[in-house]
C-alpha positions, 0 to 999 in steps of 0.5 A: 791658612798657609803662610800669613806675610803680614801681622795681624791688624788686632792682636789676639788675647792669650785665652783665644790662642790657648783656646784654638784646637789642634796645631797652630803656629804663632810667630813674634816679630816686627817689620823693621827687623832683619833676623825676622825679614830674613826668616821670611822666605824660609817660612814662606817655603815651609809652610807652603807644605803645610796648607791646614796650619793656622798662621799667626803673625803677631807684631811684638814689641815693648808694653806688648802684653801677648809676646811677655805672655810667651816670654819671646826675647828675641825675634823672629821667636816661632811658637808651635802650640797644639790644644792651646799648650805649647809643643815647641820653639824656635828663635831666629831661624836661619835654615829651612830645615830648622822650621820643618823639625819644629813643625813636624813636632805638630 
């Protein structure tokens, strides 16, 4: 599953992502944001080199139990997690360079 340009229509619980096998990456986010608008091409870019990564584009936002979970603050906040612990972060990237040092931790 490569790069996911739109949120998730349901947000999944906490348990089902601790609960997926090997690497995915979560991404924390809104629509309306500019920092998270920006990263968008970026990660379009990156993770066109990584075809077999789960994806997860998750719409946070005030009374959002799933982002408070990650303690996400700022957004867009990438979440790289393998065998449901996480191995790294990044918030607000600005460089392309940055998401590959963070996907290549997976």
């Amino acid at each position: 599953m490569p790069y996911t340009p739109d949120f998730a229509e349901t947000e999944p619980s906490r348990a089902e992502l601790d609960a997926q096998a090997g690497p995915l990456l979560i991404e924390f986010g809104a629509p309306w944001c500019g920092h998270c608008q920006a990263a968008q091409p970026l990660l379009a870019e990156v993770l066109a080199a990584y075809p077999a990564l789960p994806h997860v584009k998750i719409e946070d936002g005030p009374g959002r139990p799933l982002g408070r979970s990650f303690r996400v603050k700022l957004w867009p906040t990438l979440v790289l997690l393998k065998n449901g612990s996480e191995i790294g972060r990044l918030v607000r990237p600005v460089a392309s360079r940055d998401i590959a040092l963070l996907l290549a931790q997976g």
